[in-house]
Biopython code that builds the backbone (N, CA, C, O; Angstrom):
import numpy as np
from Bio.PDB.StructureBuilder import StructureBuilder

atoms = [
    (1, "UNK", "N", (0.835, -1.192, 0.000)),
    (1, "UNK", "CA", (0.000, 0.000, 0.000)),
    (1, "UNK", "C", (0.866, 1.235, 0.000)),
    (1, "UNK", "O", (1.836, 1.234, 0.758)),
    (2, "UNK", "N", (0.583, 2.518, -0.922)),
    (2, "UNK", "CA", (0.982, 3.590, -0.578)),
    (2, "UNK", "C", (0.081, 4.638, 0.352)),
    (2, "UNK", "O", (-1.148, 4.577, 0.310)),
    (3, "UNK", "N", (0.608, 5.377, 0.996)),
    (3, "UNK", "CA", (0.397, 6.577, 1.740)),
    (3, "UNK", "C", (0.596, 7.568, 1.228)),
    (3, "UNK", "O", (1.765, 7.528, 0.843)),
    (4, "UNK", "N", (0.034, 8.733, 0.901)),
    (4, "UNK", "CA", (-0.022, 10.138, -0.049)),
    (4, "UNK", "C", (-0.262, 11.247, 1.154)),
    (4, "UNK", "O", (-1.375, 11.215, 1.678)),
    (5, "UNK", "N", (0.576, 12.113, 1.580)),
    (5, "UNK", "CA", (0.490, 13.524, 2.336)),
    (5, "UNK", "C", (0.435, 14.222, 1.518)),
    (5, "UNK", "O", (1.516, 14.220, 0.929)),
    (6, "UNK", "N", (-0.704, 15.321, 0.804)),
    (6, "UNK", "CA", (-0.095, 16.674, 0.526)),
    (6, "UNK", "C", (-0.086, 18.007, 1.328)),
    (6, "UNK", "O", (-0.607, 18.175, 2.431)),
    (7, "UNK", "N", (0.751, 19.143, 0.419)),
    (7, "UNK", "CA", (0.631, 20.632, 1.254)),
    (7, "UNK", "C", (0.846, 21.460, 0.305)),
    (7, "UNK", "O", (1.182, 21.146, -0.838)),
    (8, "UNK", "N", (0.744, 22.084, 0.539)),
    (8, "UNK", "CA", (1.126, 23.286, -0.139)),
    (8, "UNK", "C", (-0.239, 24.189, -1.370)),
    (8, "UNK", "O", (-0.090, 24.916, -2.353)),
    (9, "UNK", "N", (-1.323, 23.722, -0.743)),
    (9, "UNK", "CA", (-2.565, 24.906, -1.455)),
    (9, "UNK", "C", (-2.475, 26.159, -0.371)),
    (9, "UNK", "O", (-1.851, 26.426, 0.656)),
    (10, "UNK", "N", (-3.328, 26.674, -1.098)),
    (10, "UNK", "CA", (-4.077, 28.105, -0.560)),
    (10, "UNK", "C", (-4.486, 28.608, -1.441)),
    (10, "UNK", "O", (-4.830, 27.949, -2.423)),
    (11, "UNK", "N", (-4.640, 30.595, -1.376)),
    (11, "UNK", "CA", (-5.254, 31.782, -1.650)),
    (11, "UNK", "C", (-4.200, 31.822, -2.575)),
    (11, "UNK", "O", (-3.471, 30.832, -2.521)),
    (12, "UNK", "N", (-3.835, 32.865, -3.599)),
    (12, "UNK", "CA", (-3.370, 33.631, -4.216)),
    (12, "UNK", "C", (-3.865, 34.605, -5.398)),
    (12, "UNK", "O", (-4.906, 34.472, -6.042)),
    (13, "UNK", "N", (-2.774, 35.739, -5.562)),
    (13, "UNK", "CA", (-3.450, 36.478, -6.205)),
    (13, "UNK", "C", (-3.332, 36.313, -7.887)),
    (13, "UNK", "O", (-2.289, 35.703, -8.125)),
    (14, "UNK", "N", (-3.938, 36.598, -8.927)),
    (14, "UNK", "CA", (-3.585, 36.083, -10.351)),
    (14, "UNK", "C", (-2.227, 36.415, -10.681)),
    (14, "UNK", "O", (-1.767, 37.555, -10.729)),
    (15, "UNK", "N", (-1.681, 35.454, -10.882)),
    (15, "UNK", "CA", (0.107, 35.961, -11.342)),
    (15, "UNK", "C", (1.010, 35.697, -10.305)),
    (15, "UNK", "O", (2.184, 36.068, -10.274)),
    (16, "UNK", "N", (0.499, 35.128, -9.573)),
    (16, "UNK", "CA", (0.819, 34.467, -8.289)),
    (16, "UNK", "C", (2.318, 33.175, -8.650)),
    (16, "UNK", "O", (3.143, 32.939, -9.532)),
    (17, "UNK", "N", (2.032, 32.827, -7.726)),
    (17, "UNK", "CA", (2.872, 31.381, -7.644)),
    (17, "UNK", "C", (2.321, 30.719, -6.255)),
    (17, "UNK", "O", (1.803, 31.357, -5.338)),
    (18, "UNK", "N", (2.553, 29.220, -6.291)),
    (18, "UNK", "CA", (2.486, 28.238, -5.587)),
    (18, "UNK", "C", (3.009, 27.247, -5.525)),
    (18, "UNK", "O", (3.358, 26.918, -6.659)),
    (19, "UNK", "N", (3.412, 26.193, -4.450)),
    (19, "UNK", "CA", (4.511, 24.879, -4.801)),
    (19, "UNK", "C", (3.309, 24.078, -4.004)),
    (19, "UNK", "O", (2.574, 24.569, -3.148)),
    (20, "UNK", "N", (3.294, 22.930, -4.423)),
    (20, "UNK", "CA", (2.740, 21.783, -3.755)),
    (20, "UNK", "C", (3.494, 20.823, -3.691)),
    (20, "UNK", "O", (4.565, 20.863, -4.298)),
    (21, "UNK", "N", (3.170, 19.841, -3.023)),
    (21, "UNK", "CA", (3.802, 18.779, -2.432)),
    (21, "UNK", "C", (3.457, 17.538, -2.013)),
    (21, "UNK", "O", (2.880, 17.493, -0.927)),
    (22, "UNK", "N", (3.664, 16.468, -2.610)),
    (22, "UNK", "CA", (3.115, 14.946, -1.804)),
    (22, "UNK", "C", (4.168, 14.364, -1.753)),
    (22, "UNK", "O", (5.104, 14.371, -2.553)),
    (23, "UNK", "N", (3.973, 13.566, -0.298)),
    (23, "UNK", "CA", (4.814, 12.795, 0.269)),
    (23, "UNK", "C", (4.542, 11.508, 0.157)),
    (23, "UNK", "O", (3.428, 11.330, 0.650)),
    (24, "UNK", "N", (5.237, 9.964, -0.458)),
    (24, "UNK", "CA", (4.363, 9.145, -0.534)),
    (24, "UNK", "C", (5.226, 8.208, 0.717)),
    (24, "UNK", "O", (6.401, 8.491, 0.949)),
    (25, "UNK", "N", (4.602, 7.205, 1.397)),
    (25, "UNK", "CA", (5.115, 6.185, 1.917)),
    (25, "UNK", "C", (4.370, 4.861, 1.705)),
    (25, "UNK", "O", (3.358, 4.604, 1.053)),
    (26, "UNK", "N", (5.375, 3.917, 2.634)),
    (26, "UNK", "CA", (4.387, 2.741, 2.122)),
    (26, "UNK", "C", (5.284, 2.095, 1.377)),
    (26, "UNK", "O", (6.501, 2.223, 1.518)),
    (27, "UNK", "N", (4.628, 1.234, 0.393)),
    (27, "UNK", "CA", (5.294, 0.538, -0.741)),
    (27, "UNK", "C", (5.868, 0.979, -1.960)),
    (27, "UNK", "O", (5.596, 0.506, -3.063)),
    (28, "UNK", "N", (6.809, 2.061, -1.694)),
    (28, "UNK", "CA", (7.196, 2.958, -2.569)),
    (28, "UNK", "C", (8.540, 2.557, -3.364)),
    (28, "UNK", "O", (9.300, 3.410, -3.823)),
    (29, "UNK", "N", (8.747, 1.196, -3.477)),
    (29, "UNK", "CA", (9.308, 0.702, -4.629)),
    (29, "UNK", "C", (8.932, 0.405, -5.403)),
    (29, "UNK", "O", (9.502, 0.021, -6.425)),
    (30, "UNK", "N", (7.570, 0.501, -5.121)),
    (30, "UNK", "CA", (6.730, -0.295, -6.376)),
    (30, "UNK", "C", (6.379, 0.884, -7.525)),
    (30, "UNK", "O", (6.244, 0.646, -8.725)),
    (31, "UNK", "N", (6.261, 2.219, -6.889)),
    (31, "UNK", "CA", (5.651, 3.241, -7.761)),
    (31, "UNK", "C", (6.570, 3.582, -9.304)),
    (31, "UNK", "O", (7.781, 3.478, -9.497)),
    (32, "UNK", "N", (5.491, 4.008, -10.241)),
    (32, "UNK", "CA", (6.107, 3.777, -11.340)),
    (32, "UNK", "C", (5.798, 5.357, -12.093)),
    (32, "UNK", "O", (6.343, 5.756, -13.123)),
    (33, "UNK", "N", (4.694, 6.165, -11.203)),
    (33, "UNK", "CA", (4.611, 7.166, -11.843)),
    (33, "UNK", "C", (3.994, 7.918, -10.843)),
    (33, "UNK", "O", (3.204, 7.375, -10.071)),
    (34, "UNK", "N", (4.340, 9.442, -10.746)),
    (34, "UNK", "CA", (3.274, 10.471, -9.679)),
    (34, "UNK", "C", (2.857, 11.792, -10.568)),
    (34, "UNK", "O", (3.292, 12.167, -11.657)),
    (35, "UNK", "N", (2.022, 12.266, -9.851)),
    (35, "UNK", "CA", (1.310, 12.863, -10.738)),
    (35, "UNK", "C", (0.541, 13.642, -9.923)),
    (35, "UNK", "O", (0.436, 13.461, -8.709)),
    (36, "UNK", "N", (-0.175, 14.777, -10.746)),
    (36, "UNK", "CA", (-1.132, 15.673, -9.968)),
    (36, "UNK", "C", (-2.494, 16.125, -10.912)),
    (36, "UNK", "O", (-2.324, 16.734, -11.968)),
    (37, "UNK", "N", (-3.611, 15.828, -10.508)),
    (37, "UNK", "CA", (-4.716, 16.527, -11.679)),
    (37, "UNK", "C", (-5.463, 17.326, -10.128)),
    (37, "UNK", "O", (-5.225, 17.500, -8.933)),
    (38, "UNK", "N", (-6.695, 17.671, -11.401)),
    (38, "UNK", "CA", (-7.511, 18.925, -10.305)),
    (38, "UNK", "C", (-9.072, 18.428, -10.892)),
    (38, "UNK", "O", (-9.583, 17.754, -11.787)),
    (39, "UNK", "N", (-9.391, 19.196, -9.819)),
    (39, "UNK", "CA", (-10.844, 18.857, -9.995)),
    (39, "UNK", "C", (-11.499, 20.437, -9.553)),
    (39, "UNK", "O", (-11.244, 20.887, -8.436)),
    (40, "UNK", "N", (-12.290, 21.158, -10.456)),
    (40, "UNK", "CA", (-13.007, 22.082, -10.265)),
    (40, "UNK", "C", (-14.432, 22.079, -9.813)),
    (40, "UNK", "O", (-14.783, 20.910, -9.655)),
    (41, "UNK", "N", (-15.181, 22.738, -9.602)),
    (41, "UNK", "CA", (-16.643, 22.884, -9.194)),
    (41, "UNK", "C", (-17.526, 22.039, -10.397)),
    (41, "UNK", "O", (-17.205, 22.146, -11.580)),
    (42, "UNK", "N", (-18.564, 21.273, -9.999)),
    (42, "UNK", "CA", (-18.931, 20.950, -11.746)),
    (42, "UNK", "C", (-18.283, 20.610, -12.598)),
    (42, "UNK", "O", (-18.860, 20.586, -13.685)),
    (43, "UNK", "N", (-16.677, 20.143, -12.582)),
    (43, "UNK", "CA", (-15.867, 19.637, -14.013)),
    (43, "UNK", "C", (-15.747, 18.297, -13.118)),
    (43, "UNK", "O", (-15.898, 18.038, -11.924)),
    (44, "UNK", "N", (-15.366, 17.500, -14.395)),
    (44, "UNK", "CA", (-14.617, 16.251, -14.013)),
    (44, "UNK", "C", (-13.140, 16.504, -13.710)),
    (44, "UNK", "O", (-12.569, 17.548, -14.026)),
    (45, "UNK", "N", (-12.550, 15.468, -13.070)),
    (45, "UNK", "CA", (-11.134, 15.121, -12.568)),
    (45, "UNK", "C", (-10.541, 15.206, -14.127)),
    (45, "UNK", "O", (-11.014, 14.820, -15.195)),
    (46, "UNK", "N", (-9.317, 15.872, -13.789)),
    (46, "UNK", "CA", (-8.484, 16.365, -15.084)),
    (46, "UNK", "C", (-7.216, 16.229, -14.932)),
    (46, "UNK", "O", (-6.921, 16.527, -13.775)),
    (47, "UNK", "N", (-5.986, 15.807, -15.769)),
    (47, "UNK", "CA", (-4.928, 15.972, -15.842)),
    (47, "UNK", "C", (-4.071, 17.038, -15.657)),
    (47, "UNK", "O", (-4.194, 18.054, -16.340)),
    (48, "UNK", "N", (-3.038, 16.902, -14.638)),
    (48, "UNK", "CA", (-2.315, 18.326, -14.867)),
    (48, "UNK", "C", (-0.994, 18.320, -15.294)),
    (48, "UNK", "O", (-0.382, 19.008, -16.111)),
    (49, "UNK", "N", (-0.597, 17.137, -14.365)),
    (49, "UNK", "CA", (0.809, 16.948, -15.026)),
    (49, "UNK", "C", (1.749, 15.689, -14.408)),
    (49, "UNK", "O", (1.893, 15.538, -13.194)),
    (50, "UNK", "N", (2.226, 15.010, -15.183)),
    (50, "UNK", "CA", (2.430, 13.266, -14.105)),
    (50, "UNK", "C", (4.084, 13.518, -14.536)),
    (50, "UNK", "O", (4.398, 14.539, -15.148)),
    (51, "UNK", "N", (4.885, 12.701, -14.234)),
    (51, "UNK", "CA", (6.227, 12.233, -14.131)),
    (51, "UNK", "C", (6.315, 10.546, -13.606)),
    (51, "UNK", "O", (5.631, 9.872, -12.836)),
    (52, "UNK", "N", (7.866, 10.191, -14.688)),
    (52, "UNK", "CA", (7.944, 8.629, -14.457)),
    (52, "UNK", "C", (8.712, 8.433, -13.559)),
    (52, "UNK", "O", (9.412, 9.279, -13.003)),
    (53, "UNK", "N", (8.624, 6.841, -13.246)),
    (53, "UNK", "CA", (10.203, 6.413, -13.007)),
    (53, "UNK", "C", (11.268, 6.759, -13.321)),
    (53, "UNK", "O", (12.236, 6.633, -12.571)),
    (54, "UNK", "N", (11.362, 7.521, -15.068)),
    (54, "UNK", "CA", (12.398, 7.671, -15.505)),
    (54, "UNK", "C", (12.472, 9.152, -15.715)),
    (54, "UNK", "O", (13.549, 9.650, -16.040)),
    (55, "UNK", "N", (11.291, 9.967, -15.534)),
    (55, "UNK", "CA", (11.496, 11.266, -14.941)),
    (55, "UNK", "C", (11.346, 12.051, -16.435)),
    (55, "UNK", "O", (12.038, 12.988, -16.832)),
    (56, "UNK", "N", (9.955, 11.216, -17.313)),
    (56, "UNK", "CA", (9.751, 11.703, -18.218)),
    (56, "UNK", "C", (8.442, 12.538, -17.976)),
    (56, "UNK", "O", (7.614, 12.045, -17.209)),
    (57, "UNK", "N", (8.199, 13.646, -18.504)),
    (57, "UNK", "CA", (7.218, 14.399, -17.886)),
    (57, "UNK", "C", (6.027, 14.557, -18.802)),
    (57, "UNK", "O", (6.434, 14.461, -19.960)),
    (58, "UNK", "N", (4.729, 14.760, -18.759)),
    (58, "UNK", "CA", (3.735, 14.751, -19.742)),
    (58, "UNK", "C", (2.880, 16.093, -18.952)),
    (58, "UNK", "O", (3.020, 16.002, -17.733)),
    (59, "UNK", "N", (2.095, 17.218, -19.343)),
    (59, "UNK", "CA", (1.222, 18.386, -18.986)),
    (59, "UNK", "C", (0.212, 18.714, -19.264)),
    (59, "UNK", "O", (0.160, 18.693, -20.494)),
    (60, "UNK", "N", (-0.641, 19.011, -18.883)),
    (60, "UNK", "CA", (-1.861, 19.484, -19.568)),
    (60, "UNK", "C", (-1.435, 20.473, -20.291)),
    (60, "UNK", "O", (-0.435, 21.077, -19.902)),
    (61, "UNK", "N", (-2.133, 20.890, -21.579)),
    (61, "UNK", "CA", (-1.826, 21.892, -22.644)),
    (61, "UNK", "C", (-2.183, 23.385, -21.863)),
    (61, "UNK", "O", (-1.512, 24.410, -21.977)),
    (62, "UNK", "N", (-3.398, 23.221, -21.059)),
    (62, "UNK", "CA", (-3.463, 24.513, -20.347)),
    (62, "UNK", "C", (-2.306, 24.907, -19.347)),
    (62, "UNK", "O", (-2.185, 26.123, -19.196)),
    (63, "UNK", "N", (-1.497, 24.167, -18.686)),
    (63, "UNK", "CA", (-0.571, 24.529, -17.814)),
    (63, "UNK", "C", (0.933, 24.670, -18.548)),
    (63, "UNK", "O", (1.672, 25.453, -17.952)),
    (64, "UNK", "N", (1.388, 24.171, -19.496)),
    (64, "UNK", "CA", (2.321, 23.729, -20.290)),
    (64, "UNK", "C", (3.377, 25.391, -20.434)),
    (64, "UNK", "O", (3.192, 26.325, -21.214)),
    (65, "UNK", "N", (4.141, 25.277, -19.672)),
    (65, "UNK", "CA", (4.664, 27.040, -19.586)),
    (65, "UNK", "C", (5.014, 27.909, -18.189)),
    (65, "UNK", "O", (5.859, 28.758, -17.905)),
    (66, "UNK", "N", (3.895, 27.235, -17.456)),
    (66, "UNK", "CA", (3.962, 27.221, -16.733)),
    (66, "UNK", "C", (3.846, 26.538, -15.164)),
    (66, "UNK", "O", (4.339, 27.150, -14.216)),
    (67, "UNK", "N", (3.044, 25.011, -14.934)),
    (67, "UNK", "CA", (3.864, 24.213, -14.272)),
    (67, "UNK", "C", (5.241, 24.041, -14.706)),
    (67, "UNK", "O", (5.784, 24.178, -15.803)),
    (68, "UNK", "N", (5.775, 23.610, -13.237)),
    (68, "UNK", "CA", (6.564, 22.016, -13.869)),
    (68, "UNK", "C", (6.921, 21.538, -12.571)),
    (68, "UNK", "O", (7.473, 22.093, -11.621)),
    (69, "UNK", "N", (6.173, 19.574, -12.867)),
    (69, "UNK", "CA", (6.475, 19.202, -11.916)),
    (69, "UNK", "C", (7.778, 18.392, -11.836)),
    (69, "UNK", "O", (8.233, 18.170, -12.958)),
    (70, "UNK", "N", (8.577, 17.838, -10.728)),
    (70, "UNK", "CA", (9.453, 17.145, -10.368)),
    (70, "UNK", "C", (8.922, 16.291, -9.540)),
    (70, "UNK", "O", (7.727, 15.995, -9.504)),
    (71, "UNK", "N", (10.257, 15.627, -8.461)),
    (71, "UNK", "CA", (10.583, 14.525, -7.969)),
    (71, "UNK", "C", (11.551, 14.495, -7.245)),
    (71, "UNK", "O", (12.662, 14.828, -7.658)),
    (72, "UNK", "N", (11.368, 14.161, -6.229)),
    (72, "UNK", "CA", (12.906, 13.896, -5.494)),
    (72, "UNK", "C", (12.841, 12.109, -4.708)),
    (72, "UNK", "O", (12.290, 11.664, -3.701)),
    (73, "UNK", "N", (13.533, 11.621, -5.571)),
    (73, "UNK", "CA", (13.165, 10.095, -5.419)),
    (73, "UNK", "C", (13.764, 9.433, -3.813)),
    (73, "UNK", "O", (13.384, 8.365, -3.333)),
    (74, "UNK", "N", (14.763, 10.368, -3.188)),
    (74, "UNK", "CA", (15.428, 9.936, -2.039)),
    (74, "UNK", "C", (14.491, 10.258, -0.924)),
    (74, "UNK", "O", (14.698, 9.817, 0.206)),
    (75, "UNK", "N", (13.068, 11.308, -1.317)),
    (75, "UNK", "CA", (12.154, 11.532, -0.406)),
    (75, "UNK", "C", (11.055, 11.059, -0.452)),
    (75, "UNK", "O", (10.294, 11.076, 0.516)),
    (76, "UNK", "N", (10.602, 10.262, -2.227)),
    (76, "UNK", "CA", (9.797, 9.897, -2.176)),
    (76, "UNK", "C", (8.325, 11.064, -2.393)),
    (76, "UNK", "O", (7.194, 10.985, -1.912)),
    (77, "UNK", "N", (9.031, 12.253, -3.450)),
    (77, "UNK", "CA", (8.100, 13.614, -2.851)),
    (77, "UNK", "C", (7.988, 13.633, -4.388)),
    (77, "UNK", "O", (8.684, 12.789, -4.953)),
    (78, "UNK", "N", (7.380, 14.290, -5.024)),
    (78, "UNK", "CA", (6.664, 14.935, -6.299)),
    (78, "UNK", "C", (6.030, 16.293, -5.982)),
    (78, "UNK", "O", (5.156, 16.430, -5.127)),
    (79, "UNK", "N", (6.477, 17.185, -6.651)),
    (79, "UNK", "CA", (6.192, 18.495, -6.537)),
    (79, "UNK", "C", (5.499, 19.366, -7.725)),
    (79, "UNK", "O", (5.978, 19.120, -8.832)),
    (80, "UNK", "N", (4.735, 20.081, -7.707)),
    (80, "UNK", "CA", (3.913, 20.309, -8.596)),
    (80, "UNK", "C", (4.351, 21.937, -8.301)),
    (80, "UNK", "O", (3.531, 22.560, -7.627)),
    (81, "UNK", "N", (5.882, 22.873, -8.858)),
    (81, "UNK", "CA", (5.684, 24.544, -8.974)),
    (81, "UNK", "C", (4.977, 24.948, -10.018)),
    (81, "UNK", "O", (5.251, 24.721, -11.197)),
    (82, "UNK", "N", (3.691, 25.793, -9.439)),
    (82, "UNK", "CA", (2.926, 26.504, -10.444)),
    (82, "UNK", "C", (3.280, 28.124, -10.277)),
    (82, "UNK", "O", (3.582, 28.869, -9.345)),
    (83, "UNK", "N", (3.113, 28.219, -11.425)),
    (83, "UNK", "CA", (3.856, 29.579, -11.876)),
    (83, "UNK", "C", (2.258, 30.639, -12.493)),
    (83, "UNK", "O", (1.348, 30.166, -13.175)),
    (84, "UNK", "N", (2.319, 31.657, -12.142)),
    (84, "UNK", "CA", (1.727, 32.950, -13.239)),
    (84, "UNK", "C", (0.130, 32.253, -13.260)),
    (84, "UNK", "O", (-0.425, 32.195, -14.358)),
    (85, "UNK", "N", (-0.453, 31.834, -12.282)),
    (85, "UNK", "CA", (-1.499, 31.558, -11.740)),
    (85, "UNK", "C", (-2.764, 32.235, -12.237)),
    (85, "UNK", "O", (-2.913, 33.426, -11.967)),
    (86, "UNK", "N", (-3.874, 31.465, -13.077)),
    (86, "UNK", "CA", (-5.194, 31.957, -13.440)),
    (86, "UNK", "C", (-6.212, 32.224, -12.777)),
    (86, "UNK", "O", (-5.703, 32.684, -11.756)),
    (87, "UNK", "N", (-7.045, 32.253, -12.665)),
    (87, "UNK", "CA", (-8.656, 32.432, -11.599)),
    (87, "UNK", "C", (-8.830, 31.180, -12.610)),
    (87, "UNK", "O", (-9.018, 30.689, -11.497)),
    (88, "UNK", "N", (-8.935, 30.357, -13.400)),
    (88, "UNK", "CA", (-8.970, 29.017, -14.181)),
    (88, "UNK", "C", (-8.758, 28.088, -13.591)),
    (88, "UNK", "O", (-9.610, 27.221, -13.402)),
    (89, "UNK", "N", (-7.222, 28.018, -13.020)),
    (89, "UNK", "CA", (-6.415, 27.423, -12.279)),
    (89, "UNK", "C", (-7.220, 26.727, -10.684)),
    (89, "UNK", "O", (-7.039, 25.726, -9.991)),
    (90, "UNK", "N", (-7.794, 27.461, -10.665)),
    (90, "UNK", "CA", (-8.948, 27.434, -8.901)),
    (90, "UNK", "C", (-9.290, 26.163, -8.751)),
    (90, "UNK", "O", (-10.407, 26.253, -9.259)),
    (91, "UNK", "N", (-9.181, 24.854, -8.395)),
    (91, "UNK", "CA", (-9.335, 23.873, -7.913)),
    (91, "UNK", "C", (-9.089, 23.581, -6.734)),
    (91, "UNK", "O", (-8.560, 24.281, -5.871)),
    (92, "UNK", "N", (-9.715, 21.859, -6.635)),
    (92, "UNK", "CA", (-9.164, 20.863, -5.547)),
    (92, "UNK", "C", (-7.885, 20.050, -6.032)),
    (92, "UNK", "O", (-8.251, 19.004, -6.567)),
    (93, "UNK", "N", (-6.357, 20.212, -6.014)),
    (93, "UNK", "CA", (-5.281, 19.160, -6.822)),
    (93, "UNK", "C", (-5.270, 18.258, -5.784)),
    (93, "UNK", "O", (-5.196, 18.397, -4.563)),
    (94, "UNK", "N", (-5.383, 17.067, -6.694)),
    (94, "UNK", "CA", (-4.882, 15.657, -6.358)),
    (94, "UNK", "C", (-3.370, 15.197, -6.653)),
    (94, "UNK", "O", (-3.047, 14.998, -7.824)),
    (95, "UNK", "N", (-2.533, 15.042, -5.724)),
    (95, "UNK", "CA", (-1.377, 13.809, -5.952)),
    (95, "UNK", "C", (-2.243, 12.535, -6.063)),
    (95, "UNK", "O", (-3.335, 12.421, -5.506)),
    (96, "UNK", "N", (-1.638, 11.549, -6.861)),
    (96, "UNK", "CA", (-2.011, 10.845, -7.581)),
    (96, "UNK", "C", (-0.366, 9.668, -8.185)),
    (96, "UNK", "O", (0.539, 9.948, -8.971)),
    (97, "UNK", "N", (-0.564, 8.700, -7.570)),
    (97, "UNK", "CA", (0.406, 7.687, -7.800)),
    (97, "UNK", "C", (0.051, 6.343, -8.302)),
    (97, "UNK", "O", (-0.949, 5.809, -7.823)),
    (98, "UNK", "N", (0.726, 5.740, -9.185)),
    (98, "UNK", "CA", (0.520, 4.447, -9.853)),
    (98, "UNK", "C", (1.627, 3.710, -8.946)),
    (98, "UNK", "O", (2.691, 4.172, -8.535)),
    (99, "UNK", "N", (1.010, 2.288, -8.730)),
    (99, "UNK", "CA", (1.877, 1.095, -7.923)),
    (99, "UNK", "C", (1.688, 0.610, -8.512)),
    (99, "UNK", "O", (0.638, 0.756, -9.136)),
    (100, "UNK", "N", (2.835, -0.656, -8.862)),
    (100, "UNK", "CA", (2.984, -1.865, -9.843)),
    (100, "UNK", "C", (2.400, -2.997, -8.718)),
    (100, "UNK", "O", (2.487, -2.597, -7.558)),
    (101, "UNK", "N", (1.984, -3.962, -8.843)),
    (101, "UNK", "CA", (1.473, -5.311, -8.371)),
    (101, "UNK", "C", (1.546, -6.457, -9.599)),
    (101, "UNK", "O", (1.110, -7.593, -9.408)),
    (102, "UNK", "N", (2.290, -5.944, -11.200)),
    (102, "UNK", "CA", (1.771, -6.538, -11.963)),
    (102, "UNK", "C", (1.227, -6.424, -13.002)),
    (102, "UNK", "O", (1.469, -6.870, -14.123)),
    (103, "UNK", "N", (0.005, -5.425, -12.361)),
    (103, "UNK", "CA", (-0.609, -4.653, -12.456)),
    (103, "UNK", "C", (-0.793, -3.398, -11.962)),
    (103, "UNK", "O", (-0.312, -3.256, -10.838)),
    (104, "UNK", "N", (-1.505, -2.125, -12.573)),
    (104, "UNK", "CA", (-1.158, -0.548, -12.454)),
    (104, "UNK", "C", (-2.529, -0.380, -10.927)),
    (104, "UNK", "O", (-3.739, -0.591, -11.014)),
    (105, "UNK", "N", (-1.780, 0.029, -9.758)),
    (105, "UNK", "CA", (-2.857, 0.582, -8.707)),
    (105, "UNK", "C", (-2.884, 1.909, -8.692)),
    (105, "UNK", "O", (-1.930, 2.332, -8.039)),
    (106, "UNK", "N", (-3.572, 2.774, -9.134)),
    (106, "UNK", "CA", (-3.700, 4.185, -8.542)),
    (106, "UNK", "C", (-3.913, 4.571, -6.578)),
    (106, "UNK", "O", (-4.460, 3.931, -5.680)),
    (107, "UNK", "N", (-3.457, 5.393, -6.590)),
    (107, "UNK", "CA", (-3.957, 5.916, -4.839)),
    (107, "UNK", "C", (-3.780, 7.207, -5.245)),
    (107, "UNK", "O", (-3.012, 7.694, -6.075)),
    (108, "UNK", "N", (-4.752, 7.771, -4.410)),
    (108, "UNK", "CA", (-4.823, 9.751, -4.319)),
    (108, "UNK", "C", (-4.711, 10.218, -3.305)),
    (108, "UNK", "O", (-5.194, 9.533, -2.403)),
    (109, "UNK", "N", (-4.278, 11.109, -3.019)),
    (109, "UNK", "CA", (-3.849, 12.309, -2.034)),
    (109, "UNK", "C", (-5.588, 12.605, -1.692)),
    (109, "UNK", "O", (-6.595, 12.337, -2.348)),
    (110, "UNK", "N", (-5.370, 13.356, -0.201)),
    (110, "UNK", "CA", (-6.725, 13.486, 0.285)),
    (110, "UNK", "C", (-7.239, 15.042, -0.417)),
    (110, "UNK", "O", (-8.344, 15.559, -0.256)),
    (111, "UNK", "N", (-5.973, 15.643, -1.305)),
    (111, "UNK", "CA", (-6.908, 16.874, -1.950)),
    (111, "UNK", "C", (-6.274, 17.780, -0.973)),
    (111, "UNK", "O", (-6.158, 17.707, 0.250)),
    (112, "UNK", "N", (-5.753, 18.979, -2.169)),
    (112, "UNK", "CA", (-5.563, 20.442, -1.735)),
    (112, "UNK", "C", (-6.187, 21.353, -2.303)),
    (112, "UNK", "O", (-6.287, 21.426, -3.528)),
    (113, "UNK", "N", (-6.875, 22.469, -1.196)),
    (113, "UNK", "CA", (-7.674, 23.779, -2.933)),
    (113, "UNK", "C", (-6.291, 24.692, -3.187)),
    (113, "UNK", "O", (-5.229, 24.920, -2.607)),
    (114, "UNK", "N", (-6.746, 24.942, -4.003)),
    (114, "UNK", "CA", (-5.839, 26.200, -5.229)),
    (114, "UNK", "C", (-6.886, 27.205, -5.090)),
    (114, "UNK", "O", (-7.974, 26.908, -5.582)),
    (115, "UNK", "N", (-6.781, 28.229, -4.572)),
    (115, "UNK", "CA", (-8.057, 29.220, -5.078)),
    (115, "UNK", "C", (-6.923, 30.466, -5.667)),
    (115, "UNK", "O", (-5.863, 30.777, -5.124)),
    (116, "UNK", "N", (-7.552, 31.093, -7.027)),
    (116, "UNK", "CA", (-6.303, 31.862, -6.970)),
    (116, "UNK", "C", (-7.278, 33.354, -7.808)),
    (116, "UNK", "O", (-8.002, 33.091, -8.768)),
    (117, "UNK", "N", (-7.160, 34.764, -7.317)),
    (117, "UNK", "CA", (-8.546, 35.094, -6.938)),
    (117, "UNK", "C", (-7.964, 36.662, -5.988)),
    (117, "UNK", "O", (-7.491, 36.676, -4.852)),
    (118, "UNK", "N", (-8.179, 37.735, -6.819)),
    (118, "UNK", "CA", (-7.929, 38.878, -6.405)),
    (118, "UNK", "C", (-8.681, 39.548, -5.326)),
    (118, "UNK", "O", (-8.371, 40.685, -4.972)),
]
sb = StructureBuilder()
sb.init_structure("model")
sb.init_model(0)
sb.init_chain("A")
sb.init_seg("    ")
for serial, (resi, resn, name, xyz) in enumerate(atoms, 1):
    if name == "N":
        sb.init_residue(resn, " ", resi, " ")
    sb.init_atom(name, np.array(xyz, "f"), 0.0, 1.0, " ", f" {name:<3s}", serial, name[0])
structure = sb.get_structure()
């Protein structure tokens, strides 16, 4: 099993910045990919931006410029710096990790808001 901590939401103003953060524990040899999407009022769960094992990175086209997430594999942490912040941007972000068994397990973070909002 993995364990997912995040931190790093709040307030900000448009043009802002923010860093987030999940911590995973647990069975964290097994993980093969982390990642972060969002979920807005009324939208479905959305992609924002994942990283591999091998620290290849994929983005949503709306963030692309300005995320970028990393990794620090000796902590077991994935970091999501968002940069130049929309009133768009305003969600709940999920960390979000794949475990191998074989097979691909997802687990999610309990959710941070983003409100970003003059």
């Amino acid at each position: 099993q993995v364990q997912l901590v995040e931190s790093g939401g709040g307030l900000v103003q448009p043009g802002g910045s923010l860093r987030l953060s999940c911590a995973a524990s647990g069975s964290v040899f097994s993980i093969r990919a982390m990642g972060w999407y969002r979920q807005a009022p009324s939208n479905e769960r959305e992609l924002v931006a994942t990283i591999t094992s091998g620290d290849s990175t994929n983005y949503a086209d709306s963030v692309k410029g300005r995320f970028t997430i990393s990794r620090d594999n000796a902590k077991n942490t994935v970091y999501l710096q968002m940069n130049s912040l929309k009133p768009e941007d305003t969600a709940v972000y999920y960390c979000n990790v794949k475990e191998s068994r074989g097979y691909i397990v997802d687990h999610w973070g309990q959710g941070t808001q983003v409100t970003v909002s003059s």
